[in-house]
Residue frames as qw, qx, qy, qz and C-alpha x, y, z in Angstrom:
[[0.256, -0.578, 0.515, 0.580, -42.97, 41.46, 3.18],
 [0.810, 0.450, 0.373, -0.058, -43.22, 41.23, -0.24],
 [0.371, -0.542, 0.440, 0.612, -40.95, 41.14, -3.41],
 [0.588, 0.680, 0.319, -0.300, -41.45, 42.95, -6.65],
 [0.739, 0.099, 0.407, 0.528, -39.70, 42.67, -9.94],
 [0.171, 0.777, -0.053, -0.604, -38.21, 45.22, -12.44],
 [0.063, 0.393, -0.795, -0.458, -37.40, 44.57, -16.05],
 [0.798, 0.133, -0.249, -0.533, -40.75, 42.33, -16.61],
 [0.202, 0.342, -0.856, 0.330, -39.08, 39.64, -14.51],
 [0.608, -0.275, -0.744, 0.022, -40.87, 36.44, -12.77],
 [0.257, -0.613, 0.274, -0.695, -41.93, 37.98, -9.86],
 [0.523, -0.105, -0.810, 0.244, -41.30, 35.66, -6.53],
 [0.521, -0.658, 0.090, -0.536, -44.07, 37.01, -3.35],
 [0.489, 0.276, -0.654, 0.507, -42.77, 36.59, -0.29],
 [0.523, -0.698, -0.157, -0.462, -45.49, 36.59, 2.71],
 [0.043, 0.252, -0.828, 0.499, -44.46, 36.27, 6.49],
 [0.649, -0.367, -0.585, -0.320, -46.94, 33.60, 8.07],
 [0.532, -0.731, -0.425, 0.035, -45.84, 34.12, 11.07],
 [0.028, 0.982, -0.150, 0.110, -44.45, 36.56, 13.31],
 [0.550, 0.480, -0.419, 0.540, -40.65, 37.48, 13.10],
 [0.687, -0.691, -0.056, 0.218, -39.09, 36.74, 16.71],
 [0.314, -0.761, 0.313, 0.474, -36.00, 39.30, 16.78],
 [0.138, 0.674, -0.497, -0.530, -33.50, 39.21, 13.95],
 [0.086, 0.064, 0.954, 0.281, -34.25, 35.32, 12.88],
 [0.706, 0.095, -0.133, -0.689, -36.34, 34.02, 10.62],
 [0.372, -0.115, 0.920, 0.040, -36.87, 30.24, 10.14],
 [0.154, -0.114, -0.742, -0.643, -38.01, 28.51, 6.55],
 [0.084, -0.553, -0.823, -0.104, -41.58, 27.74, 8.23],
 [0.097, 0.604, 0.365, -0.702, -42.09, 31.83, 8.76],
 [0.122, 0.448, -0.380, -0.800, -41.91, 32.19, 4.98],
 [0.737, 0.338, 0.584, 0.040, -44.02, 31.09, 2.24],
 [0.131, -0.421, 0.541, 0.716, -42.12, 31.41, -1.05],
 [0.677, 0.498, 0.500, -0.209, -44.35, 31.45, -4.50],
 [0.664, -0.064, 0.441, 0.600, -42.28, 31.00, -7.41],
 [0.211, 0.852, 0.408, 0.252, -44.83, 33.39, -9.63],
 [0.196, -0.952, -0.228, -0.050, -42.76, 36.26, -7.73],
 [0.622, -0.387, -0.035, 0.680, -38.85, 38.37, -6.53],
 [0.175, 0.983, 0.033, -0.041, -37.75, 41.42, -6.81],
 [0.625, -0.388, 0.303, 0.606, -34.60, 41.45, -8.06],
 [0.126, 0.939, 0.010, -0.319, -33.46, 44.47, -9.58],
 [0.618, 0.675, 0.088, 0.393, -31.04, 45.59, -12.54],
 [0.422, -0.802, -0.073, 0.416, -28.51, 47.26, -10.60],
 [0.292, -0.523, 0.555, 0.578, -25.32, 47.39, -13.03],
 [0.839, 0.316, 0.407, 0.175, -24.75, 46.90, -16.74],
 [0.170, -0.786, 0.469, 0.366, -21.56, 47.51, -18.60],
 [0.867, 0.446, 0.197, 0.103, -20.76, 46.26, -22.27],
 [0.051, -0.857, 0.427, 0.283, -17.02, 45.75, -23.11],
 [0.386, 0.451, -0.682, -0.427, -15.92, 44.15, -26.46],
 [0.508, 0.032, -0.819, -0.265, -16.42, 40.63, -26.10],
 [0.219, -0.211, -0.816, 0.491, -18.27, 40.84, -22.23],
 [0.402, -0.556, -0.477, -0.549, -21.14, 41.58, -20.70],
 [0.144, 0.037, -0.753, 0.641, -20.94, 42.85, -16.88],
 [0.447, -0.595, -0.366, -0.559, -24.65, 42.78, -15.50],
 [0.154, 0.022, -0.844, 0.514, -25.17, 43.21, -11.49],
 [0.458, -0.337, -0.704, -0.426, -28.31, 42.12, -9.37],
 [0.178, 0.196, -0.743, 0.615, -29.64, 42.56, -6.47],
 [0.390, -0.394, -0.776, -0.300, -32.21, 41.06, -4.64],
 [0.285, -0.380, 0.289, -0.831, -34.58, 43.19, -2.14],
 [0.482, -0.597, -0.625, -0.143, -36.42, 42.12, 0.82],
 [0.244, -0.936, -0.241, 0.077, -39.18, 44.48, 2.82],
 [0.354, 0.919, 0.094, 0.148, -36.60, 47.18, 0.90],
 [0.442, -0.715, 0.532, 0.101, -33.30, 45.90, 1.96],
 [0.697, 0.382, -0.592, -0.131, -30.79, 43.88, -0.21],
 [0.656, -0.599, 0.424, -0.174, -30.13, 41.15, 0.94],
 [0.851, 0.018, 0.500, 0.159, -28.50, 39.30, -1.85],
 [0.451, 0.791, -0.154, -0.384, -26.23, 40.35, -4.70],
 [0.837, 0.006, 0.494, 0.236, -25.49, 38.93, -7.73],
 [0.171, -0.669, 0.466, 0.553, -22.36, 39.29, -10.35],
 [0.842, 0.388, 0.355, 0.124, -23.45, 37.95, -13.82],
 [0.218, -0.532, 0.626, 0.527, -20.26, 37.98, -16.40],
 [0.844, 0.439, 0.247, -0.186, -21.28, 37.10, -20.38],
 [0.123, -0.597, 0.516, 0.602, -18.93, 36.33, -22.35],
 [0.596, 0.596, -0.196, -0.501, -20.12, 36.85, -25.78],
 [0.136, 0.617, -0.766, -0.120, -17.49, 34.61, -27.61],
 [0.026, -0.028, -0.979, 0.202, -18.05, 31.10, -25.30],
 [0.518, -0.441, -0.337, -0.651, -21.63, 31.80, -25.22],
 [0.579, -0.502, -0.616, 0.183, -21.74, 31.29, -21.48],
 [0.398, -0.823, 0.084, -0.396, -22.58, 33.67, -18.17],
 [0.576, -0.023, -0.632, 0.518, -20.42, 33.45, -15.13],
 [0.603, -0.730, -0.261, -0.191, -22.59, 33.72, -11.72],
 [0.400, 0.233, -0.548, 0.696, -21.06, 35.07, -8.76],
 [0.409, -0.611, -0.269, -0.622, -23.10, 36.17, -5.80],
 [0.231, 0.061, -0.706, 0.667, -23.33, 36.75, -1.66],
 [0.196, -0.689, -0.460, -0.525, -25.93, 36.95, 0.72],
 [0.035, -0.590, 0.447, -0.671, -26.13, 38.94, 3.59],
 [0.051, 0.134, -0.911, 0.386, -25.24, 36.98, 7.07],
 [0.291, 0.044, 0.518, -0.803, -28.91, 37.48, 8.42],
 [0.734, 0.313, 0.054, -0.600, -30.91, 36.16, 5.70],
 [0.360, 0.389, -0.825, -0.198, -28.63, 33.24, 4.73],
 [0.135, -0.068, 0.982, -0.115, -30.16, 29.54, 5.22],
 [0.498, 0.388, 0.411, -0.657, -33.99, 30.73, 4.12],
 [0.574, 0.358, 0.698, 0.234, -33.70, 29.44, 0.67],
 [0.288, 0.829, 0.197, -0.438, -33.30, 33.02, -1.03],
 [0.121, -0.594, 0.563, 0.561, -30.19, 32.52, -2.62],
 [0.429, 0.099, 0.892, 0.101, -31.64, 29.69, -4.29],
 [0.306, 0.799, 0.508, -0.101, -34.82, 31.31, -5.37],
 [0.022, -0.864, 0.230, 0.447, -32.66, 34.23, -6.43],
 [0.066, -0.460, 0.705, 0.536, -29.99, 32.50, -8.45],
 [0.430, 0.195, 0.840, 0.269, -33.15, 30.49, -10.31],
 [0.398, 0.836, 0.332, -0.179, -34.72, 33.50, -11.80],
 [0.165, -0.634, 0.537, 0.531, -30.97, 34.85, -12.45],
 [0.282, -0.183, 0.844, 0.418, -30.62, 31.45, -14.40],
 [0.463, 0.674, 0.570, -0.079, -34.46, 31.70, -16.12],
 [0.129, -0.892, -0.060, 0.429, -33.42, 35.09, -16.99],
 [0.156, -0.584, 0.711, 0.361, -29.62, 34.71, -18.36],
 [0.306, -0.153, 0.889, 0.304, -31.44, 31.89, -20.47],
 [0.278, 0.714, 0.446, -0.463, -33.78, 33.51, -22.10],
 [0.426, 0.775, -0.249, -0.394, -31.55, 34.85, -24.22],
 [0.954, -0.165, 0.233, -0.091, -30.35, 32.02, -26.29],
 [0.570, 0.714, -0.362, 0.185, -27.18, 32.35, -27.18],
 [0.110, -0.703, 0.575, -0.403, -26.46, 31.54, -23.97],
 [0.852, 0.000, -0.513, -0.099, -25.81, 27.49, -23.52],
 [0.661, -0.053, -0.644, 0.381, -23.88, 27.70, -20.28],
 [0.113, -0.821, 0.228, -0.511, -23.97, 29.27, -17.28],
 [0.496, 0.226, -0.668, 0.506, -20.65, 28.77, -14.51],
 [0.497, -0.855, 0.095, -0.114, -20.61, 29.52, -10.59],
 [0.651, 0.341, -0.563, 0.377, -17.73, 29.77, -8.85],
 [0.739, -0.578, -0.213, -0.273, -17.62, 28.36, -5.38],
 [0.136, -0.631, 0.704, -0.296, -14.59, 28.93, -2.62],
 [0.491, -0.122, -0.823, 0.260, -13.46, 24.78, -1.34],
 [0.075, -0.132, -0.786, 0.599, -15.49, 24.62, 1.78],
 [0.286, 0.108, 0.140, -0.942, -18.17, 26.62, 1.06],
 [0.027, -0.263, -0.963, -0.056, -20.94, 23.66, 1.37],
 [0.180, 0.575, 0.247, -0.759, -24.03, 26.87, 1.55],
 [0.324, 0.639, -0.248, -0.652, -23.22, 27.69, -2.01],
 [0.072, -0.220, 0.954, 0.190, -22.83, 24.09, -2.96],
 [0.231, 0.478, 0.800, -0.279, -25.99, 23.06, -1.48],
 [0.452, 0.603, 0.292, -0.589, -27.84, 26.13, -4.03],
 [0.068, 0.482, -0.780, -0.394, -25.55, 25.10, -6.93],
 [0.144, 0.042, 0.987, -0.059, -27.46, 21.70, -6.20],
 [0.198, 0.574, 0.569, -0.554, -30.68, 22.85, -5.32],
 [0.265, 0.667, -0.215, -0.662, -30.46, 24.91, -8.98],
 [0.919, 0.298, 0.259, -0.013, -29.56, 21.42, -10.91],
 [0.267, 0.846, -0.435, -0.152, -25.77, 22.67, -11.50],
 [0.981, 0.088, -0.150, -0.085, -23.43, 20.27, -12.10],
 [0.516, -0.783, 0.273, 0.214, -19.94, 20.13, -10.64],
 [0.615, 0.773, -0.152, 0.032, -17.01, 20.81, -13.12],
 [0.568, 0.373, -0.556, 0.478, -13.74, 21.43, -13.01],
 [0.412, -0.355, -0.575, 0.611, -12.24, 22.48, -9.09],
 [0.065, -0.290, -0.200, 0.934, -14.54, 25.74, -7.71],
 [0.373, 0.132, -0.436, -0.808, -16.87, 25.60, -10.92],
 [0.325, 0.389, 0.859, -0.073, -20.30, 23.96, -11.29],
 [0.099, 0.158, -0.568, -0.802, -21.85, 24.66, -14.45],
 [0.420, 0.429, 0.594, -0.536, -25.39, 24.75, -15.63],
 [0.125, 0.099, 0.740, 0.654, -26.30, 23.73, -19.74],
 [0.394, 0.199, 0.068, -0.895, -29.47, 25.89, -21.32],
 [0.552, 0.084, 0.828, -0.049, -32.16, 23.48, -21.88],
 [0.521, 0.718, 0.139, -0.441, -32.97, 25.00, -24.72],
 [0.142, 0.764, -0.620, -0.108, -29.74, 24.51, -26.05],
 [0.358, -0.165, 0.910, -0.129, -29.66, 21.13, -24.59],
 [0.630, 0.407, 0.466, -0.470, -32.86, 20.64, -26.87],
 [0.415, 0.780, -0.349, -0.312, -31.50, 21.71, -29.80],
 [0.029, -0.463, 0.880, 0.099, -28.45, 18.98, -29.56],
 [0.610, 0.080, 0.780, -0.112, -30.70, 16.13, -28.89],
 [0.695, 0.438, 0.459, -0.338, -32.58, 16.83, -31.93],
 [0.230, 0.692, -0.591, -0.345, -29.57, 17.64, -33.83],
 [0.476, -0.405, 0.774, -0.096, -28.47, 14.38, -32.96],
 [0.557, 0.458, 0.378, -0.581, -31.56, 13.27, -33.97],
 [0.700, 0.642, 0.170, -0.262, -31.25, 13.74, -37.13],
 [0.346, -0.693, 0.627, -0.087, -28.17, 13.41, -37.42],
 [0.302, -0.217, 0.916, 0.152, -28.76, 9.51, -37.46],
 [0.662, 0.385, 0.592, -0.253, -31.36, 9.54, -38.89],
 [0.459, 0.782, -0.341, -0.248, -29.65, 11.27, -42.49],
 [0.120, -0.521, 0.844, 0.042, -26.83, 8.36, -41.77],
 [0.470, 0.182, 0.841, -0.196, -29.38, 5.71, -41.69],
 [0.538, 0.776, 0.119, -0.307, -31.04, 7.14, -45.06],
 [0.273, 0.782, -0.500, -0.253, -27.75, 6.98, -46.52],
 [0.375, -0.265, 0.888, -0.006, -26.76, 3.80, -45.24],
 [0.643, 0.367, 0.643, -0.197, -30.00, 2.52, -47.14],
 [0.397, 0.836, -0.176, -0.336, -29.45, 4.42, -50.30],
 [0.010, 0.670, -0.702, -0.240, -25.69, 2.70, -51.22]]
């Protein structure tokens, strides 16, 4: 099985190492190589201050994972939404999926956040939320700061004291 990218996207290869016993799979049948995914452009819809984009991720030419990205222009930040299908859930795709989403969606840098929103109970989507390095926010929301962006502050900062300290010496 293998997964290819469109849009000049990280591409994530997916090999089976061993063989598939009926309809399960189990993490040690996959080897996952970050270099690789096919996850397609499916949707994309520009209305005044939003951005609707939708995703969807293929394996051996089945989705098995789609995802709902929301921009809003304005807040510079993306809201993530996203499901996978029953059969392929626990294999680590959503994960691998929602980190090229989030390479991707930060790329462009205007974007400094990006949200999920996660149903109470739903300890799956928590556990890739984690697994992604989001942080947990308000209730339902776990949020994810562009390190690029996150660069930018420090060095603001940065300087920052250091122009305060110059002044301080100056008076």
């Amino acid at each position: 099985m293998k997964i290819i990218t469109e849009h000049k996207m990280p591409l994530i290869k997916i090999f089976v190492l061993d063989k598939i016993r009926g309809e399960s799979m189990s993490v040690t049948d996959i080897k996952i190589e970050k270099d690789t995914l096919k996850l397609k452009e499916m949707y994309y819809k520009e209305l005044r201050d939003k951005v609707y984009k939708n995703y969807v991720f293929e394996f051996e030419d089945r989705i098995i994972s789609k995802f709902w990205a929301t921009i809003k222009k304005d807040d510079n930040k993306c809201i993530i939404e996203y499901i996978t299908d029953k059969k392929y859930r626990g294999k680590g795709l959503a994960t691998l999926g929602l980190r090229i989403l989030c390479e991707k969606i930060f790329s462009d840098l205007s974007i400094k956040t990006i949200e999920l929103k996660i149903d109470n109970g739903n300890i799956a989507s928590e556990k890739v939320a984690k697994n992604n390095n989001f942080e947990k926010g308000e209730e339902n929301i776990y949020y994810k700061i562009n390190p690029n962006f996150k660069i930018n502050i420090d060095k603001k900062m940065i300087l920052e004291k250091e122009s305060v300290n110059l002044e301080l010496v100056y008076i």
